[in-house]
KEVEXKOL-830833 format. One line per 2 residues: their letters; for each residue x, y, z of C-alpha. Coordinates in steps of 0.25 Angstrom, whole numbers. Last residue first. Layout:
<nodes>
a	X:Y:Z; ...
</nodes>
This chain:
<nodes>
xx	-227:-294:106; -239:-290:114
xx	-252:-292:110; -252:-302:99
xx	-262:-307:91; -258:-299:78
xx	-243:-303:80; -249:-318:77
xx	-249:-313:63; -233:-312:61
xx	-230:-323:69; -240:-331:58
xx	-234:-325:46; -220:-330:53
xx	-223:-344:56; -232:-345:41
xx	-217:-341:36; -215:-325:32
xx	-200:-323:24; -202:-329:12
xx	-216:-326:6; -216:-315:13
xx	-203:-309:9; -206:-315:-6
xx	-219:-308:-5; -213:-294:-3
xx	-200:-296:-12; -211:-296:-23
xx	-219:-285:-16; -207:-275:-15
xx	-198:-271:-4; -200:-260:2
xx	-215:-258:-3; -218:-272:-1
xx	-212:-274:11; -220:-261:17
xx	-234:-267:10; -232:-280:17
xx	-229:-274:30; -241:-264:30
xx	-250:-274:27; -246:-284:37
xx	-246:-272:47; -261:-269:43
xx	-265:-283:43; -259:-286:57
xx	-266:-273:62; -258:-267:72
xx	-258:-274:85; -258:-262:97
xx	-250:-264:110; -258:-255:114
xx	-270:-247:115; -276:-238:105
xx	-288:-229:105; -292:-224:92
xx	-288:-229:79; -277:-237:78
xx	-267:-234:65; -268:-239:49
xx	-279:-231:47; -281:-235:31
xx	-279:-229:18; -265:-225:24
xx	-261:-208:21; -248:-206:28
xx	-246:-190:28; -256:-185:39
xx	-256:-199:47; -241:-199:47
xx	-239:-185:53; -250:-186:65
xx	-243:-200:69; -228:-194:69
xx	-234:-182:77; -239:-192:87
xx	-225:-201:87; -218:-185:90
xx	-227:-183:102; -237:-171:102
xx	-251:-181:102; -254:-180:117
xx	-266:-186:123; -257:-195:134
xx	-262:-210:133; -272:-209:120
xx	-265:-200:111; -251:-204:115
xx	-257:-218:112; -263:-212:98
xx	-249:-206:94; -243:-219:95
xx	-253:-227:88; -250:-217:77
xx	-236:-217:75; -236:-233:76
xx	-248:-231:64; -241:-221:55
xx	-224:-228:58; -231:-240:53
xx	-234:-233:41; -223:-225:38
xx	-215:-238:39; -208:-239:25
xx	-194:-238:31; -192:-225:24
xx	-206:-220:28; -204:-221:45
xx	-190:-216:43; -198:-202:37
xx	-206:-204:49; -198:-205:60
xx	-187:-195:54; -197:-184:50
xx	-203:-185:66; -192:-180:72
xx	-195:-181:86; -184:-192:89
xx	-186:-192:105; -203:-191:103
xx	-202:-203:91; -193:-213:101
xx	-203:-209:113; -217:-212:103
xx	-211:-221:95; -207:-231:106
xx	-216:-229:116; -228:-232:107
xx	-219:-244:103; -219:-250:116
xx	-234:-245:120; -235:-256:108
xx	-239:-257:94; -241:-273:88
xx	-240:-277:74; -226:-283:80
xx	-217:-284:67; -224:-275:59
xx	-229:-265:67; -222:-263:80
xx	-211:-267:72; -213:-255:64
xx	-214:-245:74; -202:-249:81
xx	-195:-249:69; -200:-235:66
xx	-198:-227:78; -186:-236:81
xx	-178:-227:66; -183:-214:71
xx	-176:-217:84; -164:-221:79
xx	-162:-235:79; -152:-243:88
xx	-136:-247:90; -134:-248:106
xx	-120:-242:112; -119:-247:124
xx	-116:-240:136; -130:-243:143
xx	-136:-239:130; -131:-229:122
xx	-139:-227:108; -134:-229:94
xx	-141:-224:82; -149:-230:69
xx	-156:-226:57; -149:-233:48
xx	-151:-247:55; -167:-245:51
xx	-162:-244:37; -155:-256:37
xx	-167:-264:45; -176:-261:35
xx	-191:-261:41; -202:-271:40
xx	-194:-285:36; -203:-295:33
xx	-197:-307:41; -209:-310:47
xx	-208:-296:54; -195:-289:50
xx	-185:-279:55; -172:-278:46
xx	-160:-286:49; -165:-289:63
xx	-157:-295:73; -166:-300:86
xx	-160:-301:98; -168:-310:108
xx	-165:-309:123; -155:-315:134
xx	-150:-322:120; -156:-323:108
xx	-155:-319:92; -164:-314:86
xx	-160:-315:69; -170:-306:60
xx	-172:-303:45; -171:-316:39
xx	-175:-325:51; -166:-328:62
xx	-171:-333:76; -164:-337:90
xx	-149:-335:87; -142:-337:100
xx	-135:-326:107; -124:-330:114
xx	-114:-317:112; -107:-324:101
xx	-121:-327:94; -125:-311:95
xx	-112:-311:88; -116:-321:77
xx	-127:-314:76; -123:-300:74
xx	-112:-306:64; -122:-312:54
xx	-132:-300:55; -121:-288:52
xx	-123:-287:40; -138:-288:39
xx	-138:-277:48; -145:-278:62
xx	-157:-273:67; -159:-277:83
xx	-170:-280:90; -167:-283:106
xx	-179:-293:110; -191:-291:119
xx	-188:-277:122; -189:-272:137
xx	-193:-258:137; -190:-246:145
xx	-194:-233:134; -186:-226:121
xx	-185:-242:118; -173:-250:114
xx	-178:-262:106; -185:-259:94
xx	-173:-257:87; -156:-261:90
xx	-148:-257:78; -137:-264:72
xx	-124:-264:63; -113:-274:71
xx	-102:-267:73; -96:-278:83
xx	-94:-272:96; -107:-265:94
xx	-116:-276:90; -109:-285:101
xx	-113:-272:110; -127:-270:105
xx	-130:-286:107; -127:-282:122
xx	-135:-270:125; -147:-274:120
xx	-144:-289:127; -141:-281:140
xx	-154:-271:139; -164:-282:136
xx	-159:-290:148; -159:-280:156
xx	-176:-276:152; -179:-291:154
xx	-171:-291:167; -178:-277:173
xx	-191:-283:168; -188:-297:174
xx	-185:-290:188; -198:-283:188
xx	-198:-267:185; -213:-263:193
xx	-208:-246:194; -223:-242:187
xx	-214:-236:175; -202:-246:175
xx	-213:-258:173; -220:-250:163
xx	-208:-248:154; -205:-261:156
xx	-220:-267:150; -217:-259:139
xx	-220:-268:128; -234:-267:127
xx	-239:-279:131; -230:-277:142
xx	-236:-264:146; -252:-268:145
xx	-247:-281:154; -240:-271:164
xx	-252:-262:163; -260:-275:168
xx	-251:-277:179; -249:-265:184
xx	-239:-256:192; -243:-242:198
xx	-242:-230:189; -234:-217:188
xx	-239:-210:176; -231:-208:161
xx	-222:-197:158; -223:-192:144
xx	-211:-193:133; -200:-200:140
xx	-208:-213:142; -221:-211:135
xx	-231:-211:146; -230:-224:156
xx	-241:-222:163; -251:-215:153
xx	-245:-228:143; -252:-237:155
xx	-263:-230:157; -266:-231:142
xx	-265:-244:139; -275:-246:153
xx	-285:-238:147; -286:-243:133
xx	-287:-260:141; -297:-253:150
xx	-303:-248:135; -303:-261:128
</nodes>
């Protein structure tokens, strides 16, 4: 335990926290390459120790082209939507492009994805991937198991356009990723990466208003998740650089005075990532969310509806994970 502690943490004191705190020049390794990949960063580490492959360099094009290129049929067709969880304040190579959508709009975004040979791979109620170089998954709200966790109309209010190689990309505002990106870390993939760390941590220091994060955190019903994410991040700027001034920290010191929970809902003491929240806890949490959004009728009829044994299953083998 404590080699595998050590090694976690040489590897965020070399990296830092891009744009915040500049990490340390290190020599290329395997096994941090490993610890980097299981944490979604492994191009970030690649850049930093100068060891880019040629399939990373792909990878990391081939991300970028089909970004680019669904936001330009988006655009040239006013379709209304928002890239999240997919451009990061860091290098990164995302496994998919995600992409809210409104339920308007849904039909024609797909049969235009279809006219730029894109296949449709998978469609569920709240979600339509659809396949080409990479998947392109369509959300009308974000959902695990076909529970929704967040409203992806209110997401889309909150969002703003960012120039990417000449091309106008449709995303979230910064307040508005902060809590996605929390929330799929805890619903969706019960798992907290140096992915998300970064995420929070950079996208919170370059918003600084902490009012916005949180009081978007409590309308979305996600005060919660936003408390323990909040604190996992302040303990790992405890841990790699023993500083607690950054805006993530200050979120975590404000939700632990005023959010009174009967129970300690974040990791105590040393912490290394990627982390698996409690499967219990986040079932917990996304029943009572439901509940309280929609009511416990429309609750169990959801349940009863939307989860099959298949998706109950993938919804538990998330806890035996390591990576996702």
């Amino acid at each position: 335990m404590m080699l595998s502690y050590n090694k976690f943490i040489k590897l965020v004191r070399s990296l830092g926290i891009p744009t915040i705190i500049n990490g340390k020049e290190n020599e290329y390794d395997n096994t941090m390459m490993s610890l980097a990949r299981l944490n979604k960063i492994h191009l970030l580490y690649a850049i930093h120790t100068n060891n880019m492959s040629i399939t990373l360099n792909s990878l990391y094009n081939i991300s970028v082209s089909a970004l680019l290129d669904v936001s330009k049929i988006f655009n040239n067709n006013k379709i209304d939507y928002a890239i999240f969880k997919t451009i990061k304040p860091f290098s990164y190579i995302p496994s998919d492009i995600d992409i809210l959508i409104h339920y308007k709009d849904l039909n024609q975004a797909i049969k235009l994805l279809e006219e730029h040979n894109y296949s449709k791979y998978i469609k569920d109620s709240l979600c339509t991937t659809m396949r080409k170089d990479m998947n392109i998954d369509l959300y009308l709200d974000p959902s695990v198991s076909n529970l929704a966790y967040l409203d992806g109309e209110l997401l889309m209010k909150h969002r703003c356009v960012k120039n990417i190689n000449d091309t106008n990309v449709h995303t979230l505002t910064n307040y508005a990723e902060i809590i996605a990106v929390a929330c799929h870390s805890f619903y969706k993939e019960q798992l907290f990466t140096l992915s998300d760390y970064y995420t929070l941590t950079i996208l919170a220091e370059e918003h600084k208003r902490i009012d916005d994060i949180i009081n978007f955190a409590r309308i979305n019903n996600a005060i919660d998740v936003l408390k323990v994410t909040a604190n996992i991040c302040k303990q790992i700027t405890l841990q790699a650089f023993e500083i607690d001034h950054l805006i993530i920290c200050k979120i975590a010191d404000l939700l632990n005075r005023d959010v009174y929970n009967t129970h300690r809902d974040y990791p105590n003491g040393f912490i290394t990532l990627p982390y698996k929240f409690p499967i219990i806890f986040v079932m917990k949490s996304l029943m009572k969310k439901v509940s309280e959004e929609r009511g416990n009728i429309t609750l169990m009829k959801g349940i009863l509806k939307s989860i099959s044994l298949r998706q109950l299953r993938k919804l538990l083998e998330h806890k035996v994970r390591d990576t996702y």
